[in-house]
N, C-alpha and C positions, 0 to 999 in steps of 0.2 A: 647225981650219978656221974659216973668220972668220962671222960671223954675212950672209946676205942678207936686206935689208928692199925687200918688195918696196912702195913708193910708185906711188900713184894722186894725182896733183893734181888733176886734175881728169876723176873720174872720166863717163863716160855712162851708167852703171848701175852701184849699188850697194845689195845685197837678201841677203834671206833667204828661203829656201826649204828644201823637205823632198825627201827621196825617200825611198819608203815608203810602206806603210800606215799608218794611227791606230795606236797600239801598238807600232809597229815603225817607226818611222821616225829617217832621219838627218837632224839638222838642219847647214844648210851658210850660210853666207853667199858671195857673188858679188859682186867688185869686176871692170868690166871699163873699160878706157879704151883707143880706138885699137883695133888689132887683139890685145891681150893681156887676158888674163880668169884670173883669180887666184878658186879656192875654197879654203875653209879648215871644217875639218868641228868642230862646236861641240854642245856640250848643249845642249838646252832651253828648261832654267834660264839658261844665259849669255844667250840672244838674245832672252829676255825681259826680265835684266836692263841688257841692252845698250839693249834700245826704251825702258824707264822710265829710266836714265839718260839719254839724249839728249836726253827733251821735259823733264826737270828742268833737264839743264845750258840748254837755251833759254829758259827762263822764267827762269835765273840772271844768264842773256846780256844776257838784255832790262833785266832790275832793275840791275844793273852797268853793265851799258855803250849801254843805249838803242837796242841791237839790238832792231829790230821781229820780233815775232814771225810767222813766217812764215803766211801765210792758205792755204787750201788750194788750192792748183796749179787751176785751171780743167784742162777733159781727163780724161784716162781714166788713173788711176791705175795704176802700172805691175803688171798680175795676170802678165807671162808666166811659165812655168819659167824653173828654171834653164836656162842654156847650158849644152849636150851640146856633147862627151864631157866628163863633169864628173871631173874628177882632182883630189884634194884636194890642197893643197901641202904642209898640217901640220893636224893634232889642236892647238886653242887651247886655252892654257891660263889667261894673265895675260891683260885686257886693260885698255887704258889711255883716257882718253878727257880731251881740253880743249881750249882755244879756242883759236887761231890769230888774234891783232888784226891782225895786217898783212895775211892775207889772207881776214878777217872770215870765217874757216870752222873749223866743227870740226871737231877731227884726232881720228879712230878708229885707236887701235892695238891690232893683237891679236897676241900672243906665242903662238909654239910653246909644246907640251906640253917641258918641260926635268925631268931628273933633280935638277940644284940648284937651289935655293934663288933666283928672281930677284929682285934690287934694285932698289927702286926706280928708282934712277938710268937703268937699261936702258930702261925705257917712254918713249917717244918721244921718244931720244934715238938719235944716229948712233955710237955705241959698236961698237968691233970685236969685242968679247966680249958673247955672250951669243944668248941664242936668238933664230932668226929671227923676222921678221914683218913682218905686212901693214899700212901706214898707208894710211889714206884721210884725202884735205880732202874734207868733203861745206860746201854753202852751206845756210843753214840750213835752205830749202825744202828739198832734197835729203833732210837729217836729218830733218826731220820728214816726208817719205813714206818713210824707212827704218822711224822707227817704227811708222807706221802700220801698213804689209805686217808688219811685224816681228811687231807683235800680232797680228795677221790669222792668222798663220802659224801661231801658239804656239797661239792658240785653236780652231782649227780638225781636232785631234785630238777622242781620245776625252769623252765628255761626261762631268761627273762625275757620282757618286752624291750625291742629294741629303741625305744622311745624313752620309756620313762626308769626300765629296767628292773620296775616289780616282780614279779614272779606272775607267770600267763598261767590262769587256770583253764583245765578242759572245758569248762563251763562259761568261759566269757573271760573279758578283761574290764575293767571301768582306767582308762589310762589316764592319768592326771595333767600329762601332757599336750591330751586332745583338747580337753576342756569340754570336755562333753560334744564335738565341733565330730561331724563325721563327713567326707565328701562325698559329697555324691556323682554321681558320672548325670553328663547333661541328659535332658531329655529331647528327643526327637518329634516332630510331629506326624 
């Protein structure tokens, strides 16, 4: 079966979002353009390190190729959820990410979760082999309010311990740092 990439050129919204609680939650990104809206469910760690790569590759943009750095959107920054009924397309596994000169935008691709081994070659390329995936052109503005919500998003879980820095659940901590060791306040007679 031949691989489908589903392309966004110009997308109207593209985000990240949870559903869940702190502790319990799925992270999703949302590409929607026109009447079609594409989710793709992701860890974490990817869509955090998908927000620090984009505002690097734009400061990269800017030093190379005298792309202005995008200033912050006047307006209300885009807070809504995701779009319901949210149906993932694919569990991401590789993703890819680089500049597009002719159409001065960066290209976000993310790759299905695959069994083999992907090649490089596959990422953001039209190859008929290889796992599916979502491209997006975002304009730099764009990319830079992805990251923004992006981090928004990631930080806005459980708080850490200021110790060891895990993540504090309502239900207790076991901190690594205590060593199991808890003070106790002296006793009196």
């Amino acid at each position: 079966m031949s691989r489908v990439i589903h392309v966004f050129r110009q997308p109207e919204r593209f985000v990240a979002g949870t559903v869940g609680e702190p502790g319990d939650r799925s992270f999703y990104l949302q590409a929607a353009e026109q009447a079609r809206t594409i989710s793709v469910l992701l860890e974490k760690q990817q869509v955090s390190v998908l927000a620090e790569r984009i505002a690097a590759l734009l400061q990269e943009v800017n030093r190379r190729f005298g792309q202005e750095l995008p200033t912050p959107v006047g307006g209300d920054p885009d807070n809504d959820p995701l779009a319901v009924p949210l149906e993932e397309e694919f569990r991401v596994g590789t993703m890819g990410l680089g500049w597009d000169a002719d159409s001065r935008s960066i290209v976000v691709e993310l790759l299905a979760v695959s069994e083999e081994e992907v090649d490089e070659s596959v990422v953001l390329d039209d190859t008929e082999e290889g796992p599916d995936a979502l491209r997006v052109f975002l304009s730099p503005p764009q990319a830079k309010a992805f990251a923004e919500r992006a981090e928004l998003v990631v930080s806005a879980g459980r708080s850490p311990c200021p110790l060891c820095a895990e993540p504090l659940d309502p239900a207790g901590h076991v901190c690594v740092r205590l060593n199991g060791f808890h003070q106790r306040s002296p006793m009196t007679d």
